[in-house]
TISE-680413 format. One record per residue: chain; z, y, x of N, C-alpha, C in turn; residue number from 1. Coordinates in Angstrom, 2 decimals. Layout:
% residues N
> ch,n_c3,n_c2,n_c1,ca_c3,ca_c2,ca_c1,c_c3,c_c2,c_c1,i
> A,Z,Y,X,Z,Y,X,Z,Y,X,NUM
...
This chain:
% residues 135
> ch,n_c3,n_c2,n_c1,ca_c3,ca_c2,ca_c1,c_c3,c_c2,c_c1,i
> A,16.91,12.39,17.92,16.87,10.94,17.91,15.43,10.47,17.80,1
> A,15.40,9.37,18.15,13.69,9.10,18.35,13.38,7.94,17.40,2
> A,12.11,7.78,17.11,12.26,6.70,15.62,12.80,5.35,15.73,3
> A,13.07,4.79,16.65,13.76,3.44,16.98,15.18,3.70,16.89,4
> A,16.05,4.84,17.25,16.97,5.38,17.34,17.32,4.66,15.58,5
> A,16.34,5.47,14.89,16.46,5.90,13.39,16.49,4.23,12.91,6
> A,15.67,3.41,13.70,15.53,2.28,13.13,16.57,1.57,13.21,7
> A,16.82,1.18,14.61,18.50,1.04,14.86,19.65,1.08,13.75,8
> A,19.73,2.64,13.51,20.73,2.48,12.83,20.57,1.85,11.13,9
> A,19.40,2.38,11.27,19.28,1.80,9.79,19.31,0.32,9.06,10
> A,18.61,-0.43,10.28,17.86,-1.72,10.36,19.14,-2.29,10.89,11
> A,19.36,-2.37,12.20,19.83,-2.79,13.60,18.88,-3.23,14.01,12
> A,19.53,-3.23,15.53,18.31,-3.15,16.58,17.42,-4.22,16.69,13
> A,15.95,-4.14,16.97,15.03,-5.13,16.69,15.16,-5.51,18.07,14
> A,15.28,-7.41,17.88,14.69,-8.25,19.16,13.67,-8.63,19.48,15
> A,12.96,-8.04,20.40,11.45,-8.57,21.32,10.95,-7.09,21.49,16
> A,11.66,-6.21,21.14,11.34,-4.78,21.63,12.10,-3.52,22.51,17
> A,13.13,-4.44,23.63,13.29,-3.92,24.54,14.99,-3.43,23.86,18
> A,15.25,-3.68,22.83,16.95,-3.45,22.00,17.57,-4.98,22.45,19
> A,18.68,-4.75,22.89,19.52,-6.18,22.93,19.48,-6.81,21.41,20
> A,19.24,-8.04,21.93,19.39,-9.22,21.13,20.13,-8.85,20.17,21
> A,20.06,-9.07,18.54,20.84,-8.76,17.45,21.91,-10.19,17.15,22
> A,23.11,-9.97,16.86,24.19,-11.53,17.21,23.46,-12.05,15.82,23
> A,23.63,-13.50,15.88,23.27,-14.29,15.33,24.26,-14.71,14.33,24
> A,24.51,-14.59,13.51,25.60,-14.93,12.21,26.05,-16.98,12.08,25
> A,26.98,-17.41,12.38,27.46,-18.34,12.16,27.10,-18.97,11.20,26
> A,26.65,-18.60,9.92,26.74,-18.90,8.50,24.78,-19.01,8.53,27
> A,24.05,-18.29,9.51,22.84,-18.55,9.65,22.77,-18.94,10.98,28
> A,22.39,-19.93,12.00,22.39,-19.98,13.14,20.50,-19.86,13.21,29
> A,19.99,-19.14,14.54,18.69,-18.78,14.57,17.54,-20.34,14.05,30
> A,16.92,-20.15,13.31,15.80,-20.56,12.89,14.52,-20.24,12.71,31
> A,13.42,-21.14,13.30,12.03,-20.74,13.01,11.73,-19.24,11.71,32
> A,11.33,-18.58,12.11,10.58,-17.38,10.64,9.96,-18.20,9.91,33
> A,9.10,-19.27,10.26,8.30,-20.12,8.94,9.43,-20.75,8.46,34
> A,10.47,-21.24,8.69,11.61,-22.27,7.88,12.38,-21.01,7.03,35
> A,12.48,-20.14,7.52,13.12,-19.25,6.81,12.24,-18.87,5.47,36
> A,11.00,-18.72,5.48,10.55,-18.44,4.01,10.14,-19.34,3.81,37
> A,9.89,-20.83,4.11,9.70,-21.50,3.44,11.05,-21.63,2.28,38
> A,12.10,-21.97,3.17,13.25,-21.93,2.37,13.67,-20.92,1.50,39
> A,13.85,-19.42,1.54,13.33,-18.60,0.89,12.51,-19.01,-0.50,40
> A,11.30,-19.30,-0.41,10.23,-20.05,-1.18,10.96,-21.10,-2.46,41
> A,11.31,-21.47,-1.83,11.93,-23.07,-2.17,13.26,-22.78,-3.23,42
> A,14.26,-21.29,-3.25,15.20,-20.84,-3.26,15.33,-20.58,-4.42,43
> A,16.38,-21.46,-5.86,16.36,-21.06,-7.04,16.55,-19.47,-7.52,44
> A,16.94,-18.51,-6.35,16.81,-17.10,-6.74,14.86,-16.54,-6.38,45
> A,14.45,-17.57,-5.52,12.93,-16.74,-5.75,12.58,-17.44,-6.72,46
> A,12.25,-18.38,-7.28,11.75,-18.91,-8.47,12.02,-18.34,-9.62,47
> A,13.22,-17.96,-9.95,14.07,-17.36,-10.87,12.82,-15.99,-11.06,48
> A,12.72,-15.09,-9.70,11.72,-13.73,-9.76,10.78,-14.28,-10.31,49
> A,10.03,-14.87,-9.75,8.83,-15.28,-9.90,8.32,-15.91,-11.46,50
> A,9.75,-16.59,-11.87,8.97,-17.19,-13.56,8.98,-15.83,-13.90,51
> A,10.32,-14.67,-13.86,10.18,-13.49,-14.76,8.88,-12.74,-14.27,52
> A,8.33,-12.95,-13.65,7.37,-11.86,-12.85,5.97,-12.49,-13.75,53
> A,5.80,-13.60,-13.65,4.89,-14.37,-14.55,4.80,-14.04,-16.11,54
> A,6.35,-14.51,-16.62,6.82,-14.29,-18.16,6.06,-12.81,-18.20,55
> A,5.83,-11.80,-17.95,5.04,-10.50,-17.91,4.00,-10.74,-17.57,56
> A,3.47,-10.99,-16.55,2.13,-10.74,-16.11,1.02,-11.45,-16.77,57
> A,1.51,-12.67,-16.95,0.29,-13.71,-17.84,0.04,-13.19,-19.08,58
> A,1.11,-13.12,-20.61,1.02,-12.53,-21.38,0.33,-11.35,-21.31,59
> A,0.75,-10.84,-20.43,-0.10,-8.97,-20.91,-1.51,-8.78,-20.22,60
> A,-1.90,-10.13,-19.26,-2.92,-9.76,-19.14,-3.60,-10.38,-20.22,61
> A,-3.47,-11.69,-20.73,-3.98,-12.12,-21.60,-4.43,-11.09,-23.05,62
> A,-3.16,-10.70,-23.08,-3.25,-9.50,-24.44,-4.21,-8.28,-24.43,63
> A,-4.19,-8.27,-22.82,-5.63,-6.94,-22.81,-6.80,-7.36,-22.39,64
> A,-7.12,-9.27,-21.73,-8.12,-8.81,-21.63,-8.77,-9.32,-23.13,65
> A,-7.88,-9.43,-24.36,-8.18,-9.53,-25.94,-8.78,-8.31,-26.23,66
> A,-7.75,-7.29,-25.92,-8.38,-5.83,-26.77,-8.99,-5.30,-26.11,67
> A,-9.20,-5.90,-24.54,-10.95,-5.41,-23.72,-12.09,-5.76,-24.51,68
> A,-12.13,-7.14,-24.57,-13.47,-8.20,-24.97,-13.42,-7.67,-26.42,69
> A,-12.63,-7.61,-27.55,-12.41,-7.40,-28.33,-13.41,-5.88,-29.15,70
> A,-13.42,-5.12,-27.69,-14.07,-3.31,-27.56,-15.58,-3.72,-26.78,71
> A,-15.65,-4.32,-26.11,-16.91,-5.16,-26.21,-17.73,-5.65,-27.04,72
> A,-17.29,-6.39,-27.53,-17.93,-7.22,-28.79,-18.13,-6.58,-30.02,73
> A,-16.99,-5.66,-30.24,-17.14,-4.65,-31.39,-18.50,-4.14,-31.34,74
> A,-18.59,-3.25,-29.73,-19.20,-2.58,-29.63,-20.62,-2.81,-29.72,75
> A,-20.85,-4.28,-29.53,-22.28,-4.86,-29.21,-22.83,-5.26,-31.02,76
> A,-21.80,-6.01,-31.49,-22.10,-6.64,-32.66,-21.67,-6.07,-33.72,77
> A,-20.88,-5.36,-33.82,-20.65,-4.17,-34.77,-20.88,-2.78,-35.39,78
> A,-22.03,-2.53,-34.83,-22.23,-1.16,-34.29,-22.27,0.09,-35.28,79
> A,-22.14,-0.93,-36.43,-21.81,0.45,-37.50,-20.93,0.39,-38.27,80
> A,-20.18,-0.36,-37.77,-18.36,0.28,-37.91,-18.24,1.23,-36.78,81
> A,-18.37,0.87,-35.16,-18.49,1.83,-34.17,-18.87,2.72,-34.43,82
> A,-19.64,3.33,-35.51,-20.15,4.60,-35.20,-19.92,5.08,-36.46,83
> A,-18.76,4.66,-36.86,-18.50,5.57,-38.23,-17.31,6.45,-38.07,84
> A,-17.42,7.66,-38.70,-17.17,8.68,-38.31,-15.53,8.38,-38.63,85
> A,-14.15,8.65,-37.97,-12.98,8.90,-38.07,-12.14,10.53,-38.46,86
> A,-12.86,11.57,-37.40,-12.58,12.79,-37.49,-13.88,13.22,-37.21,87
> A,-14.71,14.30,-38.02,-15.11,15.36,-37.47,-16.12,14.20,-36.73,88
> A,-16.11,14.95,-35.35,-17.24,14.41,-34.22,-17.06,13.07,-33.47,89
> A,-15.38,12.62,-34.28,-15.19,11.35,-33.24,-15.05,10.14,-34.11,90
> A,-15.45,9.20,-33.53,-16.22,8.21,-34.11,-15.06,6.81,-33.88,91
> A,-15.44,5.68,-34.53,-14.68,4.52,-33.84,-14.62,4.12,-32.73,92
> A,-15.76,3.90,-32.14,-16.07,3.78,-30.62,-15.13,4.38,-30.09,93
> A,-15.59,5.79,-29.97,-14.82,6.37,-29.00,-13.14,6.47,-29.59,94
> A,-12.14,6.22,-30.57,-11.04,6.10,-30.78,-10.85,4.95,-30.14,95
> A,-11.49,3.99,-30.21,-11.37,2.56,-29.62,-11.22,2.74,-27.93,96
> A,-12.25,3.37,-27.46,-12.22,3.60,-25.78,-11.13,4.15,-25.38,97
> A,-10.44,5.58,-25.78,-9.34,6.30,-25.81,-8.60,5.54,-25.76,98
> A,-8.59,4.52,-26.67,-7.09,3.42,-26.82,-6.86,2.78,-25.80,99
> A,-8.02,2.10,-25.32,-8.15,1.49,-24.14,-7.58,1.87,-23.07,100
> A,-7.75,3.35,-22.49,-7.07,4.36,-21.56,-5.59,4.35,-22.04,101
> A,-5.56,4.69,-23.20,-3.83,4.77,-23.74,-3.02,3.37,-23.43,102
> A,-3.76,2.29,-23.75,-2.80,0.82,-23.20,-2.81,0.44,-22.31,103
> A,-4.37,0.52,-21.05,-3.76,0.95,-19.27,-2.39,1.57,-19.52,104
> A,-2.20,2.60,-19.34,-1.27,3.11,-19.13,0.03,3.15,-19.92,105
> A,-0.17,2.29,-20.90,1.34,1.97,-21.42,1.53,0.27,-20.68,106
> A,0.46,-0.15,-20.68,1.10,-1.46,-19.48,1.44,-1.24,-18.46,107
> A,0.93,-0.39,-17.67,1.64,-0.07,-16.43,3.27,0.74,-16.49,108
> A,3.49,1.37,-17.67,4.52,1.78,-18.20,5.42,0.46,-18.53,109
> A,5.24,-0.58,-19.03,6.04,-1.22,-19.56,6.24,-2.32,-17.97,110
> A,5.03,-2.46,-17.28,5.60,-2.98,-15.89,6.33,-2.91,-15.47,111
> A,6.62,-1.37,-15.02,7.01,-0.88,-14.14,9.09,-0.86,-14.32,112
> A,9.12,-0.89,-15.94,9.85,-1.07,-16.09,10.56,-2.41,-16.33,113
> A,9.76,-3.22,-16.63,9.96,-4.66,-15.99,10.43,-4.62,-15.21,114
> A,9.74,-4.19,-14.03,10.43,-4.63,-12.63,11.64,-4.29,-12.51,115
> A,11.96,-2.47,-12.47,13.48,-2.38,-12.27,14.00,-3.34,-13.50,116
> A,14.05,-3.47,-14.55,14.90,-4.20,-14.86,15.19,-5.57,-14.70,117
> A,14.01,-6.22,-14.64,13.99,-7.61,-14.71,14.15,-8.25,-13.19,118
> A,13.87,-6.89,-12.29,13.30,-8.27,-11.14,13.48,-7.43,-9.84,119
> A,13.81,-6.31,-9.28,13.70,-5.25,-7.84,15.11,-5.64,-7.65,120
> A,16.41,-5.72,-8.29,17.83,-5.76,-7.90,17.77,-7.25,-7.32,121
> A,17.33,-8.49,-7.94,17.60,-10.02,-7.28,16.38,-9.84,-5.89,122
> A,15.17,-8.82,-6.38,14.08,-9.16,-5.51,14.89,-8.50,-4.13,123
> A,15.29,-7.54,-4.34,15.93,-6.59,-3.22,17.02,-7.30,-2.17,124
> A,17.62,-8.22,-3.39,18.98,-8.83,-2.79,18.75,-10.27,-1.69,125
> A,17.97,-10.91,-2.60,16.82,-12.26,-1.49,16.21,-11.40,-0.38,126
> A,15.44,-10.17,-0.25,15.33,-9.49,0.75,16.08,-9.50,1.95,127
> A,17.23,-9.06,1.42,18.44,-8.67,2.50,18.95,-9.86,2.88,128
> A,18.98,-10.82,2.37,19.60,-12.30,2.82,18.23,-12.45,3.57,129
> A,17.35,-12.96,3.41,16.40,-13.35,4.34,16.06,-11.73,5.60,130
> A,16.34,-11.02,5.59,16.42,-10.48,7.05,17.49,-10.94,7.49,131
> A,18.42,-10.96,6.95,19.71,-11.12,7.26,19.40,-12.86,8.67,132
> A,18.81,-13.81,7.79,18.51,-15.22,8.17,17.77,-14.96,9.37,133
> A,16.87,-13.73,9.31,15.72,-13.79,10.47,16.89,-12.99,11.88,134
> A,17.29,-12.04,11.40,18.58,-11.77,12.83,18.54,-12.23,13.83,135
């Protein structure tokens, strides 16, 4: 099978690339692609994504770029708390930087799970209705 084959079945067949025309659904009759996401846009299920997508994103950036500036400022105006010893050879500073690396990556951890939970199943589902519209 050849990759359009694959697309075909997966997709159905695309119009303006040589596949017959895909039928047009009663319940959507063909409309402009810009009216379609505008409306889309406009659509209390994208808004709905979008506050939850926000409700995350604003907060947590706010919150790190606190304990960024926060490792900054320590670092500039504090400097001998920074450099007082915690373990052995490692110091505040560097427990502080480490942390830094450790909450990258627990925000992207806690994203990620945001999304599947909060927001890929409605995001997925407005997807499929708006191809569905473009048909």
């Amino acid at each position: 099978m050849t990759t359009s084959s694959f697309q075909a079945l997966e997709y159905g067949p695309t119009p303006g690339r040589g596949d017959p025309a895909a039928p047009t659904d009663a319940a959507h009759p063909e409309e402009p692609r810009g009216d379609v996401y505008l409306r889309v846009q406009a659509s209390p299920e994208f808004q709905e994504i979008r506050r939850r997508y926000r409700d995350f994103v604003f907060p947590m950036t706010v919150l790190f770029l606190v304990w960024y500036f926060a490792y900054v400022l320590a670092s500039t105006l504090a400097r001998d708390l920074m450099a007082r010893p915690v373990v052995g050879e490692i110091n505040v500073a560097l427990a502080f930087g480490l942390a830094q690396f450790a909450s990258t990556f627990l925000i992207t951890w806690l994203y990620a799970r945001h999304a599947v939970r909060k927001r890929d199943r409605a995001a997925l589902a407005l997807r499929w209705e708006t191809q569905e519209r473009l048909r």
